[in-house]
N, CA, C and O atoms as a GROMACS GRO file, in nm:
protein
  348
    1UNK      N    1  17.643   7.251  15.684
    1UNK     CA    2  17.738   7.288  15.582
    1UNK      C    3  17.665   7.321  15.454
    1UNK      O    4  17.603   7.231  15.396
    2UNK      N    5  17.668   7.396  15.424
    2UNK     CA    6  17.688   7.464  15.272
    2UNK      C    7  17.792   7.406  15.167
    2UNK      O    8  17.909   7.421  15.200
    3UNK      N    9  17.772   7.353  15.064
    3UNK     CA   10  17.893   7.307  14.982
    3UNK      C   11  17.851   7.384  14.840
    3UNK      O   12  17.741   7.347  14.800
    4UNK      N   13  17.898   7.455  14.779
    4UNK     CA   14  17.866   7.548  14.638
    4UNK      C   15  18.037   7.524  14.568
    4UNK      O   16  18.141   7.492  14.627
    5UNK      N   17  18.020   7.547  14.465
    5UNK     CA   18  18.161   7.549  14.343
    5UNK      C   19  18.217   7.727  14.386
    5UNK      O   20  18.182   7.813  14.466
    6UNK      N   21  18.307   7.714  14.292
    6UNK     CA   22  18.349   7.894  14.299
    6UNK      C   23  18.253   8.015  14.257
    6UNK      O   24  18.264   8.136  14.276
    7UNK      N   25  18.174   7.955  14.206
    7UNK     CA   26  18.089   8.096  14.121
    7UNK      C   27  18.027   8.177  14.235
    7UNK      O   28  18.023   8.300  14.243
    8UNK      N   29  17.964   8.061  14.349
    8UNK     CA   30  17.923   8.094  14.486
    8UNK      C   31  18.057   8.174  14.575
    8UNK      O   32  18.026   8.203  14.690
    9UNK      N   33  18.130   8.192  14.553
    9UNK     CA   34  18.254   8.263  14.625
    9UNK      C   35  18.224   8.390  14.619
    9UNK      O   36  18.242   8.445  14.510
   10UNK      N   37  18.178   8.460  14.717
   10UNK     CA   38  18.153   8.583  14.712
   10UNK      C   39  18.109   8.612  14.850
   10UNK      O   40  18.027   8.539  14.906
   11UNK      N   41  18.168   8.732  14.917
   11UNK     CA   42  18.142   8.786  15.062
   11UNK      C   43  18.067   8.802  15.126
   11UNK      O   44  18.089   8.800  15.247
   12UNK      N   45  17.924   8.829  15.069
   12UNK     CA   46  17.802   8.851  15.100
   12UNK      C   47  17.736   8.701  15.084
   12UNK      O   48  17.671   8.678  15.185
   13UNK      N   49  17.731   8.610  15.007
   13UNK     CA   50  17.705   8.505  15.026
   13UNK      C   51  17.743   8.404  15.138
   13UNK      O   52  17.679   8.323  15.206
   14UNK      N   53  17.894   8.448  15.129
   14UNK     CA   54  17.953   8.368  15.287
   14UNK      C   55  17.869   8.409  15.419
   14UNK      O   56  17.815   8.330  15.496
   15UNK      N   57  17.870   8.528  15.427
   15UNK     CA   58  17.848   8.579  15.512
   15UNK      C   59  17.659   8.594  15.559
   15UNK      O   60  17.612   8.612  15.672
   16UNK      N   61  17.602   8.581  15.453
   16UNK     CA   62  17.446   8.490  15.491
   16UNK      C   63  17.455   8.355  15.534
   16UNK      O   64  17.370   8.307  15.609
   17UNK      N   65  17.565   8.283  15.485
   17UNK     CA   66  17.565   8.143  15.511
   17UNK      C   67  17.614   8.135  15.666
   17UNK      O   68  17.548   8.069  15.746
   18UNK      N   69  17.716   8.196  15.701
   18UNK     CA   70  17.736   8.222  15.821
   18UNK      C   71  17.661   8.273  15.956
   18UNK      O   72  17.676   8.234  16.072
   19UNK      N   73  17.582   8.366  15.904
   19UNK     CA   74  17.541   8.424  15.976
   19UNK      C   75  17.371   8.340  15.976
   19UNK      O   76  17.279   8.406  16.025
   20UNK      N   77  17.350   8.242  15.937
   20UNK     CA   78  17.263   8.095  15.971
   20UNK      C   79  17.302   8.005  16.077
   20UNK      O   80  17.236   7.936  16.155
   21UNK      N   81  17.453   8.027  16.057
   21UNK     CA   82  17.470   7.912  16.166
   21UNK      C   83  17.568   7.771  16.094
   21UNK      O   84  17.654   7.695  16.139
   22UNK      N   85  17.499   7.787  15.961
   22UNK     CA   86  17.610   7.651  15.908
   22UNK      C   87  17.741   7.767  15.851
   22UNK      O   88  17.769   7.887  15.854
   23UNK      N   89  17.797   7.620  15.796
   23UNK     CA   90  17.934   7.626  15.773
   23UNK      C   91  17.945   7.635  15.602
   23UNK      O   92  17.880   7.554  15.535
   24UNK      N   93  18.047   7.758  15.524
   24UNK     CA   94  18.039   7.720  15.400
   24UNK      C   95  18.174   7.646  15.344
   24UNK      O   96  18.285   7.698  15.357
   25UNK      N   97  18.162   7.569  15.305
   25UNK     CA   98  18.252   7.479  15.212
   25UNK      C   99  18.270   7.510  15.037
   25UNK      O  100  18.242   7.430  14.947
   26UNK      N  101  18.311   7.612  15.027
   26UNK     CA  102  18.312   7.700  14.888
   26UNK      C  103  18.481   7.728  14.829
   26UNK      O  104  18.516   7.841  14.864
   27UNK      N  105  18.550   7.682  14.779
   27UNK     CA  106  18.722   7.694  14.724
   27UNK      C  107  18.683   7.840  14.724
   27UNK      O  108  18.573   7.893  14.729
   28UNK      N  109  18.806   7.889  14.717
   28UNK     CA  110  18.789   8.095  14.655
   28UNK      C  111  18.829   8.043  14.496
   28UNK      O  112  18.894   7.947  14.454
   29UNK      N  113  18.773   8.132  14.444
   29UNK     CA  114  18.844   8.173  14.321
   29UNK      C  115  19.000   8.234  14.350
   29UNK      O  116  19.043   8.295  14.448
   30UNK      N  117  19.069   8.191  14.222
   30UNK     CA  118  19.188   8.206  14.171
   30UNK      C  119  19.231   8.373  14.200
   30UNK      O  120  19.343   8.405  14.240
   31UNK      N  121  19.128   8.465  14.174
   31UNK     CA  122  19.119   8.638  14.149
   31UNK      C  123  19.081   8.647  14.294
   31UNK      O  124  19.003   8.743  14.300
   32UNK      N  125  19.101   8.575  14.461
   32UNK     CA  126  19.074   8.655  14.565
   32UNK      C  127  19.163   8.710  14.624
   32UNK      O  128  19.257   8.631  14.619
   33UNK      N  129  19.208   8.842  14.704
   33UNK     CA  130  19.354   8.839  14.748
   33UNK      C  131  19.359   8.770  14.941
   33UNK      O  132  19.444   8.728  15.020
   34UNK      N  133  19.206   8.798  14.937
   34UNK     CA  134  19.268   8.666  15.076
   34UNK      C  135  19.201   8.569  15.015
   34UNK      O  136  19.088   8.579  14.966
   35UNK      N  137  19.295   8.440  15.018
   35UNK     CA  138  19.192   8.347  14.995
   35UNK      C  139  19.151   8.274  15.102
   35UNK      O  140  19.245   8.232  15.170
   36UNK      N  141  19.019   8.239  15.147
   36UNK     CA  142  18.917   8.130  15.252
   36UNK      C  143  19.004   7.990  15.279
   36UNK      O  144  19.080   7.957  15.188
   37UNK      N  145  19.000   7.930  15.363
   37UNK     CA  146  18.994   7.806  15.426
   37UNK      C  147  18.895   7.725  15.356
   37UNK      O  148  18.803   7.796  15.315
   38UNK      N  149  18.884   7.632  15.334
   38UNK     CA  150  18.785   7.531  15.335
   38UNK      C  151  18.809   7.393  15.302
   38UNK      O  152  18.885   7.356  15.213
   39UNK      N  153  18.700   7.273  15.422
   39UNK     CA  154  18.766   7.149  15.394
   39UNK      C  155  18.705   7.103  15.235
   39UNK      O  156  18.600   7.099  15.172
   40UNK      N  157  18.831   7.075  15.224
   40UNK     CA  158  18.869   7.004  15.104
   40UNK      C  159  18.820   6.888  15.129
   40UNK      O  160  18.718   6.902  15.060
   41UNK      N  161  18.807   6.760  15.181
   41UNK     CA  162  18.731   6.629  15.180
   41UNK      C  163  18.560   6.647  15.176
   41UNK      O  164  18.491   6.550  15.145
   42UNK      N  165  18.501   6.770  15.208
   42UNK     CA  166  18.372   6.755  15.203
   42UNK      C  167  18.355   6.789  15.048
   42UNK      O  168  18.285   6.740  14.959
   43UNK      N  169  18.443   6.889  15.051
   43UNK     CA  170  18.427   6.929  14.828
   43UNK      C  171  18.424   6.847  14.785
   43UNK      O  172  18.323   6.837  14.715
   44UNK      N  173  18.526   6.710  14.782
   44UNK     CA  174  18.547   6.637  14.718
   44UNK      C  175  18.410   6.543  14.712
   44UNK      O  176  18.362   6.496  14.609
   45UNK      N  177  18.364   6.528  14.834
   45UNK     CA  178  18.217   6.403  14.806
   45UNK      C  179  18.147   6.528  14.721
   45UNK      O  180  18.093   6.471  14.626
   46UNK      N  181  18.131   6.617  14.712
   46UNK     CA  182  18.045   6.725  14.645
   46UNK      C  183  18.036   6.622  14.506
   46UNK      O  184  17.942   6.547  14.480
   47UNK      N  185  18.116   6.634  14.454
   47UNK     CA  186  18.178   6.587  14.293
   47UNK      C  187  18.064   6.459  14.314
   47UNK      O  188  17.950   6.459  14.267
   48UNK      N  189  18.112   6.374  14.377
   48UNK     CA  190  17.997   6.234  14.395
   48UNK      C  191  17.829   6.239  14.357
   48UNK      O  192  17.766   6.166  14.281
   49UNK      N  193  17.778   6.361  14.447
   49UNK     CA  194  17.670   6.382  14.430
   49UNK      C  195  17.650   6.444  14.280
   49UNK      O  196  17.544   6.407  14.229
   50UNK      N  197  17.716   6.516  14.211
   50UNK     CA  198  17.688   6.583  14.085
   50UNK      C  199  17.719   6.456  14.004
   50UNK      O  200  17.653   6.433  13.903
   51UNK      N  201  17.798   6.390  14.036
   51UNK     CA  202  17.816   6.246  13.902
   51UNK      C  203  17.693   6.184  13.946
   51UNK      O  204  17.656   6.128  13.843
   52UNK      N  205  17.618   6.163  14.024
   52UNK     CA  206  17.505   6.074  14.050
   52UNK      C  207  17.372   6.153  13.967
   52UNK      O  208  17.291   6.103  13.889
   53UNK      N  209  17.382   6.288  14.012
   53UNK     CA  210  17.238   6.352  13.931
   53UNK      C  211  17.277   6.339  13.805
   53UNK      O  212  17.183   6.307  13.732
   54UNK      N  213  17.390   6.352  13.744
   54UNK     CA  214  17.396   6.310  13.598
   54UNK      C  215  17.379   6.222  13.547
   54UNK      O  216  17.332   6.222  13.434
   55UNK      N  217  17.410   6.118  13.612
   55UNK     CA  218  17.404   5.964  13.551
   55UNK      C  219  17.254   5.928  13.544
   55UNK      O  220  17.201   5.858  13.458
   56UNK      N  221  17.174   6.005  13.682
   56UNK     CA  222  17.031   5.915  13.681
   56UNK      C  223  16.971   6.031  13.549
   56UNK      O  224  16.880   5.986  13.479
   57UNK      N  225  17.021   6.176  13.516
   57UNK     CA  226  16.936   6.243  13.372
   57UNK      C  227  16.953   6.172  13.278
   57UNK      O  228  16.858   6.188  13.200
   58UNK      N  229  17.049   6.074  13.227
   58UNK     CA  230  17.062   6.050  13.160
   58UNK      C  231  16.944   5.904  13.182
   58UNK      O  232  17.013   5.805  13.160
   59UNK      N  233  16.851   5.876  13.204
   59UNK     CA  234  16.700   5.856  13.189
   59UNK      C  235  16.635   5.972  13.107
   59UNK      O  236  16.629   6.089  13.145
   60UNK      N  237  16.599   5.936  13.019
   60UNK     CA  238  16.535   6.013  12.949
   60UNK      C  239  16.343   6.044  13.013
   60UNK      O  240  16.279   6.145  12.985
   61UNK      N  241  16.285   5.916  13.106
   61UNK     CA  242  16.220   5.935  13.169
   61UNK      C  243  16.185   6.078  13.306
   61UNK      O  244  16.088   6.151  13.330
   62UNK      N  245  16.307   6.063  13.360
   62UNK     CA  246  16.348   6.107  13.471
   62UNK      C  247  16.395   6.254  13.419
   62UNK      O  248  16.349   6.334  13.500
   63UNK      N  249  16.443   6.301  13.351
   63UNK     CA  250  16.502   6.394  13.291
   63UNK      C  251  16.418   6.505  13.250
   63UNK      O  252  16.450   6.623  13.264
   64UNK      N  253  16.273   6.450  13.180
   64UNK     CA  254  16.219   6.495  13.096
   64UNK      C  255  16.022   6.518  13.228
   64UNK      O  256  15.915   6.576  13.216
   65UNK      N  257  16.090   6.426  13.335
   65UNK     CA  258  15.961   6.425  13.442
   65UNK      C  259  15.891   6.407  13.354
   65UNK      O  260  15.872   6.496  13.271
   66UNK      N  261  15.836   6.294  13.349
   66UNK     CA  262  15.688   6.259  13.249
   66UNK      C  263  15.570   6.230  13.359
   66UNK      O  264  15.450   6.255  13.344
   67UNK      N  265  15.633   6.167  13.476
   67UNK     CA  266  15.542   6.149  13.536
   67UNK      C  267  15.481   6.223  13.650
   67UNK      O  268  15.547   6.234  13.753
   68UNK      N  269  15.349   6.280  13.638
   68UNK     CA  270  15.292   6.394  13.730
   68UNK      C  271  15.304   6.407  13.876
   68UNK      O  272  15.343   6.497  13.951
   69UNK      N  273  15.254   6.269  13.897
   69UNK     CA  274  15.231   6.287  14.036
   69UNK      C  275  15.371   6.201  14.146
   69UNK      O  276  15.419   6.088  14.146
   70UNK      N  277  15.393   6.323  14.226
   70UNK     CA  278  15.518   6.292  14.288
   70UNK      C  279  15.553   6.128  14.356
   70UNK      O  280  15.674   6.107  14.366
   71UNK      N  281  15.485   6.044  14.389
   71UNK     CA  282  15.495   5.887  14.437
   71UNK      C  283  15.530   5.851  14.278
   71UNK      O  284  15.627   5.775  14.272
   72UNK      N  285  15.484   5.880  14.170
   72UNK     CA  286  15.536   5.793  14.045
   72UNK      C  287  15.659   5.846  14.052
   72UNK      O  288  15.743   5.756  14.056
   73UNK      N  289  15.719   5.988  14.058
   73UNK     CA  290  15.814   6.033  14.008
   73UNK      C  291  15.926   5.948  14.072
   73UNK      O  292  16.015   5.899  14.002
   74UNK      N  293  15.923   5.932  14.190
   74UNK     CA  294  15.983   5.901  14.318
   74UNK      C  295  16.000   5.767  14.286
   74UNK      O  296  16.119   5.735  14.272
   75UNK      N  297  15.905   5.663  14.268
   75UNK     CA  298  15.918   5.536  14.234
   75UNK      C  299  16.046   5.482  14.125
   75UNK      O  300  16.138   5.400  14.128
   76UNK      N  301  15.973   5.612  14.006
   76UNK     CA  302  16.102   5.623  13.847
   76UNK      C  303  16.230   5.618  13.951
   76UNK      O  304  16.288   5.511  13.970
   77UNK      N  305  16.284   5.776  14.036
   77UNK     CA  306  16.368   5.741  14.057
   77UNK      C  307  16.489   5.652  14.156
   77UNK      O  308  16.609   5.646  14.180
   78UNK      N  309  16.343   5.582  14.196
   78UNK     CA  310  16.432   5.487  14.272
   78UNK      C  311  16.412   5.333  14.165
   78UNK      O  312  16.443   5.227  14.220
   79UNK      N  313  16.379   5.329  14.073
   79UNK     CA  314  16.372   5.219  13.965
   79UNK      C  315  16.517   5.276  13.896
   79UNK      O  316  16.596   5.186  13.871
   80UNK      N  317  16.555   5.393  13.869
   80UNK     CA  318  16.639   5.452  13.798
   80UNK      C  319  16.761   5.406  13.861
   80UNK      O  320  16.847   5.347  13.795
   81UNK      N  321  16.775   5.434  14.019
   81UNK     CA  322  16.898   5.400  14.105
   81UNK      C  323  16.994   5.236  14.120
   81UNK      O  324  17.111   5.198  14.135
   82UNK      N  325  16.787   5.147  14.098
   82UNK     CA  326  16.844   5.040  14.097
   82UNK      C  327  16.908   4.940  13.991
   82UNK      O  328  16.962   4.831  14.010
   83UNK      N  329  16.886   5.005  13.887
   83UNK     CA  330  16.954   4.985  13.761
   83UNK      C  331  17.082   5.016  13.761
   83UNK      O  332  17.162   4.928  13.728
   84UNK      N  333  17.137   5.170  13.806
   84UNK     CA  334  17.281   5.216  13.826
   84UNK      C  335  17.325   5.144  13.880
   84UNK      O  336  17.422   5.093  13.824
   85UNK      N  337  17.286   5.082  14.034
   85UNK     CA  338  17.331   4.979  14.141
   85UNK      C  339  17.367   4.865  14.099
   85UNK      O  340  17.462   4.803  14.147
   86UNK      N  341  17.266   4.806  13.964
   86UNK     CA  342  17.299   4.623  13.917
   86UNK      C  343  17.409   4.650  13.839
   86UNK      O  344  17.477   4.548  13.827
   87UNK      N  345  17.466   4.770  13.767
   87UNK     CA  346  17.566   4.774  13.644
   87UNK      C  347  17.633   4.734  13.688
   87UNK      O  348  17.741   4.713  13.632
   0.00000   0.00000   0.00000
């Protein structure tokens, strides 16, 4: 599955996504005159994942990648997660 917002709504995009093999999970815009199918319960965890990358930017560490090498970065953000987790 593919999951994108509306901006991704567009024919030629569906239709690469399709023509991969997965599935796209994309609302139509308001301006389509057919409008697409799509499950609605996978959109919705969509939202989940975008509140999570926001919450962990708001590390100013993590945000700003201070640290070079990818095992530190990785460490930050799983130090980052477990902080969200104790709140």
């Amino acid at each position: 599955m593919v999951i994108a917002d509306k901006g991704y709504d567009a024919n030629h995009f569906v239709e690469a996504i399709e023509a991969k093999g997965a599935e796209p999970v994309i609302p139509p815009r308001s301006n389509r005159l057919n409008p697409r199918e799509y499950d609605r319960h996978w959109y919705k965890d969509r939202n989940l994942v975008e509140r999570f990358f926001n919450r962990i930017k708001q590390f100013r560490r993590i945000a700003t990648r201070y640290e070079k090498l990818d095992k530190c970065f990785k460490a930050m953000i799983g130090l980052a997660c477990t902080m969200i987790w104790l709140e």
